[in-house]
Backbone and ligand atoms as CSV (ligand in chain L), in Angstrom:
chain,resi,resn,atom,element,x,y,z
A,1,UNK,N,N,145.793,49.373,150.144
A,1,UNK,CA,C,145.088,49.598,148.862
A,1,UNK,C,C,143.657,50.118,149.127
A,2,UNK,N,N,143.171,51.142,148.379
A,2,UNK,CA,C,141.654,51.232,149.057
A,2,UNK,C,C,140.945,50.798,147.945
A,3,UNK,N,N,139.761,50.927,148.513
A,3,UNK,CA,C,138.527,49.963,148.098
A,3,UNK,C,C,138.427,49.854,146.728
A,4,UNK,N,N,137.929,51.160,146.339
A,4,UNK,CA,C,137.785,51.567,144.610
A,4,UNK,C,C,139.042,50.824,143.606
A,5,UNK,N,N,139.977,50.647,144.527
A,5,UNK,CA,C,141.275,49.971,143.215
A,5,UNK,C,C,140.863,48.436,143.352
A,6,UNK,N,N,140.587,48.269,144.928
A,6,UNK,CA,C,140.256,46.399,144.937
A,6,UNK,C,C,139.025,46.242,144.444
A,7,UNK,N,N,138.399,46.914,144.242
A,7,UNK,CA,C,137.386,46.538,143.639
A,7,UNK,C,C,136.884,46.461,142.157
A,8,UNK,N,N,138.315,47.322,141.342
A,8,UNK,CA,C,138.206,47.634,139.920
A,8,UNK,C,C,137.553,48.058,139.532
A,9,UNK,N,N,137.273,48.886,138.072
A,9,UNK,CA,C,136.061,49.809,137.529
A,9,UNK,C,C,134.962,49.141,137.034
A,10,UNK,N,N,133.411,49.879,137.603
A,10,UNK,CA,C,132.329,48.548,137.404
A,10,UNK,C,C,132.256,48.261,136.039
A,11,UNK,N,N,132.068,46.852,135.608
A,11,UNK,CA,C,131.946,46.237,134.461
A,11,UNK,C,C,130.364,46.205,134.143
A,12,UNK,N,N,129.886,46.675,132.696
A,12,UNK,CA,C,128.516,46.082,132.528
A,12,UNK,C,C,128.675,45.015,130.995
A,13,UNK,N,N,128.228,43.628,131.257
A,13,UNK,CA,C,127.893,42.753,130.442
A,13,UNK,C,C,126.819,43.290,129.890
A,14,UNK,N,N,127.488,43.219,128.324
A,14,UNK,CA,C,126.314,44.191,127.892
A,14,UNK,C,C,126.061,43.223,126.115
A,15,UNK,N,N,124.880,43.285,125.571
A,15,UNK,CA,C,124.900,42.785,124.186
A,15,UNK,C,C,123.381,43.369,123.473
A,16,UNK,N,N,123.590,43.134,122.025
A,16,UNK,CA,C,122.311,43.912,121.099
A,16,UNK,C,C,121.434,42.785,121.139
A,17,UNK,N,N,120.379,43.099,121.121
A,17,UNK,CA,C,118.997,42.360,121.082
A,17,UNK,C,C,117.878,42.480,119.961
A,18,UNK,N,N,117.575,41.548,119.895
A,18,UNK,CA,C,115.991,41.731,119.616
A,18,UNK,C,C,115.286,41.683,120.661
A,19,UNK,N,N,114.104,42.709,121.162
A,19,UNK,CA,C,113.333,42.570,122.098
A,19,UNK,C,C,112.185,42.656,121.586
A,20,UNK,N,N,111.250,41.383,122.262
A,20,UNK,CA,C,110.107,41.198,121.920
A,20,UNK,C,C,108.939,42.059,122.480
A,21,UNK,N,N,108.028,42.660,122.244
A,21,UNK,CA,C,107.000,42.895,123.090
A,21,UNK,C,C,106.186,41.799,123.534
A,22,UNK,N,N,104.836,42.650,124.773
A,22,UNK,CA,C,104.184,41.155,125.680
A,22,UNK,C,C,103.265,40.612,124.557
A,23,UNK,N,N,102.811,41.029,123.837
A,23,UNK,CA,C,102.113,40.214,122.594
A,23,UNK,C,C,103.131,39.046,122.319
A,24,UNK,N,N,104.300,39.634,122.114
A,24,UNK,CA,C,104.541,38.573,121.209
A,24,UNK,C,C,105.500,37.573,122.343
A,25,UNK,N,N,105.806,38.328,123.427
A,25,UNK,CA,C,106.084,37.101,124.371
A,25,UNK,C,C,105.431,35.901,124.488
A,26,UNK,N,N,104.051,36.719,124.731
A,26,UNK,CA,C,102.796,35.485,125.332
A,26,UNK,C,C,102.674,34.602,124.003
A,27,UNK,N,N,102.419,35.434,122.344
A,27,UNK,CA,C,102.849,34.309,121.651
A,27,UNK,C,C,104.015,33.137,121.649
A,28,UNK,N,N,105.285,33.437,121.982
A,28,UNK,CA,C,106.291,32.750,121.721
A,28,UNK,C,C,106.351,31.364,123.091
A,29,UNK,N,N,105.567,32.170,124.368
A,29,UNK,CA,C,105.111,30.862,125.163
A,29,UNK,C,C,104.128,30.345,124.735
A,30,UNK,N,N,102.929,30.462,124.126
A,30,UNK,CA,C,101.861,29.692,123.561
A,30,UNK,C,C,102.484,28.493,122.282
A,31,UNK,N,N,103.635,29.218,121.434
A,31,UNK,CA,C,103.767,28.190,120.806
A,31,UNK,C,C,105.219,27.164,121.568
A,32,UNK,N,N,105.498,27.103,122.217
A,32,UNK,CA,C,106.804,26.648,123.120
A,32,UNK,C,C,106.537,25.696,124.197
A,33,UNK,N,N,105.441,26.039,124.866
A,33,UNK,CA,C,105.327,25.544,126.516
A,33,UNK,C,C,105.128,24.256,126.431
A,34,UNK,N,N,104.471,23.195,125.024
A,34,UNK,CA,C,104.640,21.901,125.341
A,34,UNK,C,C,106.073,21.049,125.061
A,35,UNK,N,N,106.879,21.696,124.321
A,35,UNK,CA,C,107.807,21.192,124.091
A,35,UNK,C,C,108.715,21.693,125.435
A,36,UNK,N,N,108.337,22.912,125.852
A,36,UNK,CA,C,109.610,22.970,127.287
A,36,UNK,C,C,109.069,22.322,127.940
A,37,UNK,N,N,107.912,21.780,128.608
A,37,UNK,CA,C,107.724,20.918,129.564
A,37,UNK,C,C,108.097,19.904,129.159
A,38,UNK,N,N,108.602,18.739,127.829
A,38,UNK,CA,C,108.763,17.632,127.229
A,38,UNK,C,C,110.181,17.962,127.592
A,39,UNK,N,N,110.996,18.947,127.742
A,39,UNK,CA,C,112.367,18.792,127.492
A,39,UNK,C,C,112.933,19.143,129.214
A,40,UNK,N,N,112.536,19.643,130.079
A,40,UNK,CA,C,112.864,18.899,131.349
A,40,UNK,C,C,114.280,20.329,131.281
A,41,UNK,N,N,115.009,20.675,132.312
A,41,UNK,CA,C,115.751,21.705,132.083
A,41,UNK,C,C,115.965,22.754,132.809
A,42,UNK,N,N,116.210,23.790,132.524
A,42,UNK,CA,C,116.141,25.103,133.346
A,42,UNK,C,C,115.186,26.192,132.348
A,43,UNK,N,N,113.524,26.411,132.523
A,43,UNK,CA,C,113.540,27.057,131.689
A,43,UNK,C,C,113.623,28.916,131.610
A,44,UNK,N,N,113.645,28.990,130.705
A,44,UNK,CA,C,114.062,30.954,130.402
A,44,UNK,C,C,112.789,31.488,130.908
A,45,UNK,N,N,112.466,32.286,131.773
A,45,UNK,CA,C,110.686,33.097,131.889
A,45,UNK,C,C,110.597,34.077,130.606
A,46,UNK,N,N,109.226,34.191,130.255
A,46,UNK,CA,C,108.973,34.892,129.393
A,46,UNK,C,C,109.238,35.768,129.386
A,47,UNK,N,N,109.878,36.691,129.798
A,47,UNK,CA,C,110.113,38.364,130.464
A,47,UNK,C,C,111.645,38.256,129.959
A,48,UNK,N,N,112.760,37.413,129.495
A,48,UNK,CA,C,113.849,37.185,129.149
A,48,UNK,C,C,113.920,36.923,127.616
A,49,UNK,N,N,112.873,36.092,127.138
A,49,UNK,CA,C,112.740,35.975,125.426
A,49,UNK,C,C,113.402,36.604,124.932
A,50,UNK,N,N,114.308,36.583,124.135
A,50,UNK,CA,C,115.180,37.901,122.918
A,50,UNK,C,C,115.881,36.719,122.368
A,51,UNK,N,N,116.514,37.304,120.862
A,51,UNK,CA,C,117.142,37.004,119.887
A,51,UNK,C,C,118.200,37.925,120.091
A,52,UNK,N,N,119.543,37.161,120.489
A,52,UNK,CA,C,121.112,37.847,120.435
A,52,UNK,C,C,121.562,37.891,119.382
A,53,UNK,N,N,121.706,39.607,118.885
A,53,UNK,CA,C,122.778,40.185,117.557
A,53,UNK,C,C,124.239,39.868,117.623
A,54,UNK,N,N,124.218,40.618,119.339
A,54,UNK,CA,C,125.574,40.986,119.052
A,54,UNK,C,C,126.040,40.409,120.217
A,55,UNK,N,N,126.743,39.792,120.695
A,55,UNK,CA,C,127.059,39.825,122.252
A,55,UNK,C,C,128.641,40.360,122.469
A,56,UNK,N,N,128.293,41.703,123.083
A,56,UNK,CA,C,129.882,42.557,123.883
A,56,UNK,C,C,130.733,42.155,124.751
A,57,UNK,N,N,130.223,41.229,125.550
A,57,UNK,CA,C,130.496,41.204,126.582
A,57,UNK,C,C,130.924,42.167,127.964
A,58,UNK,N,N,131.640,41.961,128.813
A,58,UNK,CA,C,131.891,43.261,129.695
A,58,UNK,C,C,132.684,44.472,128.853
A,59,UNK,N,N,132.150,45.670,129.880
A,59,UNK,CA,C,132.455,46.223,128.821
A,59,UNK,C,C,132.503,47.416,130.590
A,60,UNK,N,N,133.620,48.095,130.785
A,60,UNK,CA,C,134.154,48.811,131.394
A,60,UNK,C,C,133.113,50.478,131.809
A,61,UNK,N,N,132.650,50.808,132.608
A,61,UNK,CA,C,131.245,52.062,132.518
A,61,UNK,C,C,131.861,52.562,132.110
A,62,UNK,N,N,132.874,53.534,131.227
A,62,UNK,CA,C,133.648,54.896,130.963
A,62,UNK,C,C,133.187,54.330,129.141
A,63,UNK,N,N,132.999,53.163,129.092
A,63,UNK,CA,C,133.011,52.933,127.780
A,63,UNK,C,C,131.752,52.819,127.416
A,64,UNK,N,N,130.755,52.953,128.280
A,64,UNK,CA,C,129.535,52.239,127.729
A,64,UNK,C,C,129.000,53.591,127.223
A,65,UNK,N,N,129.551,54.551,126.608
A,65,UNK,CA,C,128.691,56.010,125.679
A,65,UNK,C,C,129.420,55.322,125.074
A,66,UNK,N,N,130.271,54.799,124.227
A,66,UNK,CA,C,130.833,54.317,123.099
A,66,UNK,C,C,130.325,53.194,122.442
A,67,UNK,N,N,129.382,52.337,123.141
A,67,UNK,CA,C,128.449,51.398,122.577
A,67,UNK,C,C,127.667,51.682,121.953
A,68,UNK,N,N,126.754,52.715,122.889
A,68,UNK,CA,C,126.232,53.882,122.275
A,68,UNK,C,C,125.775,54.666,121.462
A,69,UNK,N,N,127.027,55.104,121.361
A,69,UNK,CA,C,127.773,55.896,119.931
A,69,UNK,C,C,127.445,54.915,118.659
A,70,UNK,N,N,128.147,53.466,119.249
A,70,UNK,CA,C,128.245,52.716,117.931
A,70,UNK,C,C,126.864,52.149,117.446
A,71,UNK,N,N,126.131,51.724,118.040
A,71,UNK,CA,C,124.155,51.728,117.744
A,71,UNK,C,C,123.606,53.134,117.222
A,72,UNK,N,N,124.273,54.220,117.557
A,72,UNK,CA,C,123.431,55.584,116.924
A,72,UNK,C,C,123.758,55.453,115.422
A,73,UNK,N,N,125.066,54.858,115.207
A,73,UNK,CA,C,125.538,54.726,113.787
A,73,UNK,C,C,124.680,54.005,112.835
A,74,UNK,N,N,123.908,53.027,113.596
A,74,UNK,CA,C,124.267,52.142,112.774
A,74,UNK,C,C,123.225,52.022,112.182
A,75,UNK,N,N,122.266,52.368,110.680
A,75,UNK,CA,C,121.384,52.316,109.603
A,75,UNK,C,C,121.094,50.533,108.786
A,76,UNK,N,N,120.007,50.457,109.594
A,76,UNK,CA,C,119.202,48.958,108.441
A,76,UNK,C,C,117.707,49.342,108.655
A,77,UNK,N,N,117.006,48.523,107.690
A,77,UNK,CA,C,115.998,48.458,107.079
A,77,UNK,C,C,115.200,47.303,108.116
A,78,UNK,N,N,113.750,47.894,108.789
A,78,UNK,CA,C,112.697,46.845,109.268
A,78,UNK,C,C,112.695,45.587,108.510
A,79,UNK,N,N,112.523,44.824,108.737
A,79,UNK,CA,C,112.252,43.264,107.963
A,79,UNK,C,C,111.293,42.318,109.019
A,80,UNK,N,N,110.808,41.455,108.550
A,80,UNK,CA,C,109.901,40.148,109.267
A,80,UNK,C,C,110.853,38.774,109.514
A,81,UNK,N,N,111.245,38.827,110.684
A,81,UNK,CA,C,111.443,37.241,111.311
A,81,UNK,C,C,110.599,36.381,111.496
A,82,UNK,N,N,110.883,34.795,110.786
A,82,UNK,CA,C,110.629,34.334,111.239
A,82,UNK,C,C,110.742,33.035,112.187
A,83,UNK,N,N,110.311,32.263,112.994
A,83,UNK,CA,C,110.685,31.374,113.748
A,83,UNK,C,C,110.009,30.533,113.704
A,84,UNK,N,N,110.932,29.092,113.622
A,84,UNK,CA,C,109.478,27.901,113.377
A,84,UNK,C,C,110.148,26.552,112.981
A,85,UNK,N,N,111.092,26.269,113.965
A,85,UNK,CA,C,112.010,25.505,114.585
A,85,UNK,C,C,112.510,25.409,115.982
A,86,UNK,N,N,112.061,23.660,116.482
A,86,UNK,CA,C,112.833,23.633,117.500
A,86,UNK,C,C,113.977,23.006,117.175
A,87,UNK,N,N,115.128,23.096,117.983
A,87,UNK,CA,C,116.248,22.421,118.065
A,87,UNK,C,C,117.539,22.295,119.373
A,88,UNK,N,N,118.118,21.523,119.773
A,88,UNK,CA,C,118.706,21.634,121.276
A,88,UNK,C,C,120.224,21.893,120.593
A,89,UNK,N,N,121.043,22.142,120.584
A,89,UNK,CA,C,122.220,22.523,120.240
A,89,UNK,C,C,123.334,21.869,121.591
A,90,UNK,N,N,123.721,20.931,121.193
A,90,UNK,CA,C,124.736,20.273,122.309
A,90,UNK,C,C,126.023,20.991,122.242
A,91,UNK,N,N,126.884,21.317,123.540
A,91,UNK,CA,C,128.222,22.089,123.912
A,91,UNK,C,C,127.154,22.778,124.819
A,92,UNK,N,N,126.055,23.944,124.371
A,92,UNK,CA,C,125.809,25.079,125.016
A,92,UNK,C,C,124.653,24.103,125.773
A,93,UNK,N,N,124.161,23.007,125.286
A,93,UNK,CA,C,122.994,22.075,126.452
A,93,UNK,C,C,121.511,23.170,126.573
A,94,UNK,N,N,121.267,23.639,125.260
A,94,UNK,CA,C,120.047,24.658,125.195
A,94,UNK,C,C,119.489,24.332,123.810
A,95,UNK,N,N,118.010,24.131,124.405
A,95,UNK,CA,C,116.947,24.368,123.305
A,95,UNK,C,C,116.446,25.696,123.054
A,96,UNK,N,N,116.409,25.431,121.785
A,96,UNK,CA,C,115.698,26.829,121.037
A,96,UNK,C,C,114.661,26.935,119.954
A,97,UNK,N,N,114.715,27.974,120.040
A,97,UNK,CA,C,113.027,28.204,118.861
A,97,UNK,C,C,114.101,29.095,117.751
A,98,UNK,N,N,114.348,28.369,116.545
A,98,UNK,CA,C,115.297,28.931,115.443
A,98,UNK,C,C,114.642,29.159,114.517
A,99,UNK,N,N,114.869,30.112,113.580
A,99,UNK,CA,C,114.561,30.122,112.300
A,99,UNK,C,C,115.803,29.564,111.223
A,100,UNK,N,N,114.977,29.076,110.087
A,100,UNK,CA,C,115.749,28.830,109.038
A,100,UNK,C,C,116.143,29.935,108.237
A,101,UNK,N,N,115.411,30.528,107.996
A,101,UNK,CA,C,116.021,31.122,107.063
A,101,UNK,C,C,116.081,32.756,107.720
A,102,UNK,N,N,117.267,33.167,107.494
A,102,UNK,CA,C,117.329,34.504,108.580
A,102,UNK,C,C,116.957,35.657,107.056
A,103,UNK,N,N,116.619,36.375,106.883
A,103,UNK,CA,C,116.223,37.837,106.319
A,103,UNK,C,C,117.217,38.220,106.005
A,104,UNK,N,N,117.629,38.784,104.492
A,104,UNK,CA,C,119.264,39.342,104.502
A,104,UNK,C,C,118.912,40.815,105.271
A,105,UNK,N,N,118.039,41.315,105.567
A,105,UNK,CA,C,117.894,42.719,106.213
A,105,UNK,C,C,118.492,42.232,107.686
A,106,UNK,N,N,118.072,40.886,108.410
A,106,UNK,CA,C,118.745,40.740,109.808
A,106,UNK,C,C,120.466,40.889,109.470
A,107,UNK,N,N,120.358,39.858,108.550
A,107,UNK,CA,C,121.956,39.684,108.132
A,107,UNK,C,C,122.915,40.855,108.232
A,108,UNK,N,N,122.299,42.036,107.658
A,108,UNK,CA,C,123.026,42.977,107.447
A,108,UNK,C,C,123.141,43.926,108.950
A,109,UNK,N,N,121.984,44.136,109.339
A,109,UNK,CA,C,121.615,44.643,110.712
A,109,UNK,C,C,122.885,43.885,111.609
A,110,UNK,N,N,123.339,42.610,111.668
A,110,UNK,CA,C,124.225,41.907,112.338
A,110,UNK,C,C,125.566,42.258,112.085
A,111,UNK,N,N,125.727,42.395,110.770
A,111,UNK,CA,C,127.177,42.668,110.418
A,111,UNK,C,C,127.142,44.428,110.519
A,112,UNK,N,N,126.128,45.180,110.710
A,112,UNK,CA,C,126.557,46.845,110.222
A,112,UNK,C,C,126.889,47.183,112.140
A,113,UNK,N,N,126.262,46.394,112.908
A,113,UNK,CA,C,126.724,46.494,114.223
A,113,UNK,C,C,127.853,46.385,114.810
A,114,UNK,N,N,128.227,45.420,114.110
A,114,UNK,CA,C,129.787,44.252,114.519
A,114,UNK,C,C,130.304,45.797,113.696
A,115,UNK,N,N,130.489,46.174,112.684
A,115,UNK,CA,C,131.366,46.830,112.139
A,115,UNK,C,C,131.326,48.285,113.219
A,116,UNK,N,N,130.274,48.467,113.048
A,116,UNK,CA,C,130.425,49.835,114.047
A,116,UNK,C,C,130.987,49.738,115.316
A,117,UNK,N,N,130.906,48.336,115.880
A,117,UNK,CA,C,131.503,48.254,117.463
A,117,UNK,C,C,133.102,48.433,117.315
A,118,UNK,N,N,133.604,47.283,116.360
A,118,UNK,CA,C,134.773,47.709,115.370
A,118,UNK,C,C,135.615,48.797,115.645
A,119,UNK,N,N,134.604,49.422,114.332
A,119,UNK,CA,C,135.243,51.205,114.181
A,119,UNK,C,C,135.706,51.768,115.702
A,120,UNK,N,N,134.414,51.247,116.947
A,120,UNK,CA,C,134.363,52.298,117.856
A,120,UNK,C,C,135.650,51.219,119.234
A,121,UNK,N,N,136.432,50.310,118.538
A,121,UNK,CA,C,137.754,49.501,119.628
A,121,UNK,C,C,137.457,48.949,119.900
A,122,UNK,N,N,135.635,47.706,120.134
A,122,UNK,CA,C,135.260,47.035,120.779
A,122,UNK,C,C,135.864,45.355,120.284
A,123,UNK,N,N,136.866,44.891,120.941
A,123,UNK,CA,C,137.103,43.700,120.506
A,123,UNK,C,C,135.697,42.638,120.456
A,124,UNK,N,N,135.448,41.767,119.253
A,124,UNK,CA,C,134.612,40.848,119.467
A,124,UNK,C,C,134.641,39.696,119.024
A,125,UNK,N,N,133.935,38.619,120.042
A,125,UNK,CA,C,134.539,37.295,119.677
A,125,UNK,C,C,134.056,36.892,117.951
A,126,UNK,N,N,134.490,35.598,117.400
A,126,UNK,CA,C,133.654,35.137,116.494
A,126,UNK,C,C,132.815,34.888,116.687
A,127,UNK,N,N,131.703,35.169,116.175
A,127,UNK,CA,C,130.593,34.264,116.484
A,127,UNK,C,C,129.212,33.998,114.814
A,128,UNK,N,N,129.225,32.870,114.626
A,128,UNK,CA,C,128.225,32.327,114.023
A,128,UNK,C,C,126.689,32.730,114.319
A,129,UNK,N,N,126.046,33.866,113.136
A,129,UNK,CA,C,124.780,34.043,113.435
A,129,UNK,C,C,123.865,32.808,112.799
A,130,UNK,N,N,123.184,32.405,113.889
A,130,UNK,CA,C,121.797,32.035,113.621
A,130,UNK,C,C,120.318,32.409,114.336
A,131,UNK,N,N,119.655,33.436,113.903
A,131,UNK,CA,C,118.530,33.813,115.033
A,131,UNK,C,C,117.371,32.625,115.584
A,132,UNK,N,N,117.582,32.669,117.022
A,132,UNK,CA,C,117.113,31.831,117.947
A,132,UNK,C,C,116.724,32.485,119.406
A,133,UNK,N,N,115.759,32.040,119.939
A,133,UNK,CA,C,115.742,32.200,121.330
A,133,UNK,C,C,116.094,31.282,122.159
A,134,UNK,N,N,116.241,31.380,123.076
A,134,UNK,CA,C,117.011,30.167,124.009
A,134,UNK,C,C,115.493,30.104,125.080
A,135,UNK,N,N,115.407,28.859,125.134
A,135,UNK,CA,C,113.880,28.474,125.606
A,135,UNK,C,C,114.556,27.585,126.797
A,136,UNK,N,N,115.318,27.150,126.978
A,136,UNK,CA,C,115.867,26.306,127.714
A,136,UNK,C,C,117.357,26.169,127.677
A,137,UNK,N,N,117.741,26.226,129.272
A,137,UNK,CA,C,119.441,25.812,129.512
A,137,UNK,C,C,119.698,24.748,130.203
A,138,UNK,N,N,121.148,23.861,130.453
A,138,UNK,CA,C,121.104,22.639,131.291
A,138,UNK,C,C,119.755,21.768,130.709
A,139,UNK,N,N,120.117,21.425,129.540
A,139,UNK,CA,C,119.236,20.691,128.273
A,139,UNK,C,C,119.620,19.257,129.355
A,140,UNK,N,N,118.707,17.976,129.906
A,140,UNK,CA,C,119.235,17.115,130.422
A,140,UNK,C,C,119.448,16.232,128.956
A,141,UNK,N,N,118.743,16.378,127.687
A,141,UNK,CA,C,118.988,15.382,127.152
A,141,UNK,C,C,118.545,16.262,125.317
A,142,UNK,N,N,119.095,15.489,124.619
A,142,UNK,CA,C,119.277,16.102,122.930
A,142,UNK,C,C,118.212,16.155,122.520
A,143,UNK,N,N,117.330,16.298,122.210
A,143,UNK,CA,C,115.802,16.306,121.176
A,143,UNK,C,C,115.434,16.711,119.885
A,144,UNK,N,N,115.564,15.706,118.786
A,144,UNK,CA,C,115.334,15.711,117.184
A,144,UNK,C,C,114.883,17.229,117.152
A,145,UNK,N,N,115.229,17.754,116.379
A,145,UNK,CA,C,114.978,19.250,115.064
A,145,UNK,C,C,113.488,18.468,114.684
A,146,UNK,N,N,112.445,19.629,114.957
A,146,UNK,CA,C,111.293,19.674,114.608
A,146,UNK,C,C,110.673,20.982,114.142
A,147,UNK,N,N,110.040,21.189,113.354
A,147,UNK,CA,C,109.105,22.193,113.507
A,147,UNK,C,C,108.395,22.519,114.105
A,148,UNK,N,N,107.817,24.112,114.318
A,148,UNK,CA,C,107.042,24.558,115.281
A,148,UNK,C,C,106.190,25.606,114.869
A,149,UNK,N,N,105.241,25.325,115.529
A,149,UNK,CA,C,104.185,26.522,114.832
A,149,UNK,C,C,105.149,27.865,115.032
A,150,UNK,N,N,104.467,28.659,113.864
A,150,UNK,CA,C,105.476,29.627,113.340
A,150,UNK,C,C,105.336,31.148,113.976
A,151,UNK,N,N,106.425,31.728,114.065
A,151,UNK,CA,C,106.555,32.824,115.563
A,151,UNK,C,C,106.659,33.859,113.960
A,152,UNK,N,N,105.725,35.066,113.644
A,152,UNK,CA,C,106.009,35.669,112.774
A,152,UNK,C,C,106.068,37.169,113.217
A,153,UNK,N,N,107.417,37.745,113.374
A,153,UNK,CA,C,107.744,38.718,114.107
A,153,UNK,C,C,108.042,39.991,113.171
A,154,UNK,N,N,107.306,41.334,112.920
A,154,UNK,CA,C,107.613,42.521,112.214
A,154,UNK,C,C,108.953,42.827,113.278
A,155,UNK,N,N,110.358,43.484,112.737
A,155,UNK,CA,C,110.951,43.930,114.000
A,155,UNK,C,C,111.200,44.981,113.239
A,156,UNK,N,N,110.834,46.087,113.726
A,156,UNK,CA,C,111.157,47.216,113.896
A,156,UNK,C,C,112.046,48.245,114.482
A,157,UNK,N,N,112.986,47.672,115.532
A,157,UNK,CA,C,114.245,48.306,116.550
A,157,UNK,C,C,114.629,47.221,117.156
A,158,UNK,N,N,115.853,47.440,117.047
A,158,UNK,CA,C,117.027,46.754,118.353
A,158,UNK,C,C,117.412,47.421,119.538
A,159,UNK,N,N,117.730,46.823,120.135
A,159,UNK,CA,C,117.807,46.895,121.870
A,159,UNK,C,C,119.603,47.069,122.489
A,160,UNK,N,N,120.073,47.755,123.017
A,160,UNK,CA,C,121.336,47.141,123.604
A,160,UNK,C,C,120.789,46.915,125.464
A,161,UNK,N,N,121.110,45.531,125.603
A,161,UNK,CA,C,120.660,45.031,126.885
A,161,UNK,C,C,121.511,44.897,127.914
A,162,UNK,N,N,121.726,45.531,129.039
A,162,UNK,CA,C,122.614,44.650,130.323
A,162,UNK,C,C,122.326,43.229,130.725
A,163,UNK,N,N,123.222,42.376,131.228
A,163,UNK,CA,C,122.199,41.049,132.017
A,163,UNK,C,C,123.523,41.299,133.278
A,164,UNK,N,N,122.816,40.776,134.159
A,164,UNK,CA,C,123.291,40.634,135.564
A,164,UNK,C,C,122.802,39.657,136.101
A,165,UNK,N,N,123.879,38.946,136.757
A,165,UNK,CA,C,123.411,37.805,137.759
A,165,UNK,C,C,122.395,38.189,138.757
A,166,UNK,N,N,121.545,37.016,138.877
A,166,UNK,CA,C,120.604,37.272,139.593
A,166,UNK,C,C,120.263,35.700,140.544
A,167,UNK,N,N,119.671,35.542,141.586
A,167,UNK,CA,C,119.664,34.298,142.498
A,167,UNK,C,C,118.865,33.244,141.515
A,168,UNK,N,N,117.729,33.714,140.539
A,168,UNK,CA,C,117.505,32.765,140.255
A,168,UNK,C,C,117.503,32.919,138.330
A,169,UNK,N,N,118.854,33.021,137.960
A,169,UNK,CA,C,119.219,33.416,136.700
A,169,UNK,C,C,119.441,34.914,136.005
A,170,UNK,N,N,119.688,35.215,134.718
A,170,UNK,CA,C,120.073,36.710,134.126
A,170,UNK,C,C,118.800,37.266,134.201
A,171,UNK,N,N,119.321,38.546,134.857
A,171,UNK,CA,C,118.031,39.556,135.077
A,171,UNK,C,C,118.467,40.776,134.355
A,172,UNK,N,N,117.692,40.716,133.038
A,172,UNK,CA,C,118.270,41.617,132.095
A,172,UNK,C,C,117.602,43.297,131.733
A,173,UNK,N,N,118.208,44.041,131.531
A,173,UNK,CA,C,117.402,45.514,131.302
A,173,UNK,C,C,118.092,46.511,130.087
A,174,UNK,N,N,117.019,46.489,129.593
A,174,UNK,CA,C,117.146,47.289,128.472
A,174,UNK,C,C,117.513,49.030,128.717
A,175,UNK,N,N,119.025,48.982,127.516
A,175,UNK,CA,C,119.378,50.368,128.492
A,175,UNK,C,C,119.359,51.214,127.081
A,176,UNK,N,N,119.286,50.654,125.688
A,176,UNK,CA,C,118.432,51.947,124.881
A,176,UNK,C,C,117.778,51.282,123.761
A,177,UNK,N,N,117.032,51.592,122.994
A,177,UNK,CA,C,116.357,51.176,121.227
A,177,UNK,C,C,116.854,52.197,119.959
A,178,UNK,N,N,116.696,51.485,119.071
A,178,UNK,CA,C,117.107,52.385,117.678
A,178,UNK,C,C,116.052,51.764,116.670
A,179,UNK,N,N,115.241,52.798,115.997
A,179,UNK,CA,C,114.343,52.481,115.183
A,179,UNK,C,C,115.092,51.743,114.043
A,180,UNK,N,N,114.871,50.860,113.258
A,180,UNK,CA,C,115.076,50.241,112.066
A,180,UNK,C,C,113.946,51.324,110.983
A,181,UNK,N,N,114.974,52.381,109.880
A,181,UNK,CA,C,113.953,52.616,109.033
A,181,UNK,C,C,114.719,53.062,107.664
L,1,LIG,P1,P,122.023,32.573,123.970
L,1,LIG,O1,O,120.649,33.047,124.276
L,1,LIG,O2,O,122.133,32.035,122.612
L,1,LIG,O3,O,122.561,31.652,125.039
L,1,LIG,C1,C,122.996,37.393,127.082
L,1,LIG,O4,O,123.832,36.656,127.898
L,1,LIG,C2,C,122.884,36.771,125.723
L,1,LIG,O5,O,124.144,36.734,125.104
L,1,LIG,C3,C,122.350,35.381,125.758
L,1,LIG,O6,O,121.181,35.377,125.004
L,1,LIG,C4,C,123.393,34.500,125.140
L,1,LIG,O7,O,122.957,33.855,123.997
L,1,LIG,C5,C,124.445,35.450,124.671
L,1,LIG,N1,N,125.735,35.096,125.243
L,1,LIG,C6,C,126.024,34.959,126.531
L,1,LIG,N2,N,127.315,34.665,126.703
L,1,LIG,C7,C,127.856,34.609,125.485
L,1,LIG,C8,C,129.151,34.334,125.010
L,1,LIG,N3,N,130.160,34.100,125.830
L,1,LIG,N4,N,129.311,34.327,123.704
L,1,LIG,C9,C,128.303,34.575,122.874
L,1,LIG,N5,N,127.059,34.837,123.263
L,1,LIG,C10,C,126.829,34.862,124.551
């Protein structure tokens, strides 16, 4: 058998984002860093921060212009997030910085994606939106829903992101943006 068949066609784990800029990174650690040091864990570096739309999962290289394709499609309106909740979510053993109340402009931005991946064959799991960052993984222990000073984010474009294993966690890179207008 040679190599290229044992080795199968490269896969990229791939999903839509919100990506923050370093403003608002360094905000989102200014309001975070006492509660991740209180919660003990694995924590996320600031350079990883994002809010997951969509997650693709692997997704085969011959296919990844068809992701693509399906983000060039896809038309929503800028809106303001906001964030200003902590909470640990047990199964996944991760704290996060959540918002309550999501924007029907995110809402829609979430579902006009899913539909376009859709249209374009991309099977996708269910998944329950709630926008959050993941501040922490390997949660050692549950910690009461509190409020948090409030993360107030204009977003203007989404992201489709690779992540790849890396020695010391996902080392992720942004492989295009689409203006929200
Ligand atoms: P999380 O931050 O809520 O844990 C890249 O891996 C992103 O996709 C992560 O932010 C993660 O969300 C989300 N993700 C990873 N694996 C996933 C899966 N199997 N199902 C849904 N979302 C996943």
């Amino acid at each position: 058998m040679s190599e290229s068949i044992e080795a199968g066609p490269a896969q990229h784990r791939l999903f839509f984002a919100l990506w923050p800029d370093d403003a608002l990174r360094q905000q989102i650690e200014r309001n975070t860093c006492q509660a991740i040091k209180e919660a003990g864990g694995r924590r996320i570096p600031a350079g990883n921060f994002h809010v997951t739309l969509v997650f693709i999962g692997e997704v085969p290289e011959q296919q990844v212009a068809g992701v693509i394709a399906a983000a060039c499609e896809v038309r929503a309106q800028p809106f303001a997030l906001t964030l200003d909740m902590l909470e640990s979510w047990t199964g996944a053993d991760v704290l996060v910085y959540s918002g309550e109340q999501a924007p029907p402009a995110l809402g829609a931005l979430v579902d006009r994606l899913r539909i376009s991946l859709l249209r374009h064959q991309f099977k996708l799991q269910r998944q329950t939106f709630k926008p959050h960052i993941t501040l922490v993984r390997r949660l050692p222990r549950r910690l009461p829903k509190r409020p948090l000073a409030a993360l107030q984010w204009p977003v203007s474009d989404f992201a489709l992101v690779e992540s790849r294993g890396g020695p010391d966690g996902s080392i992720y890179t942004v492989i295009g943006r689409w203006p929200l207008a």
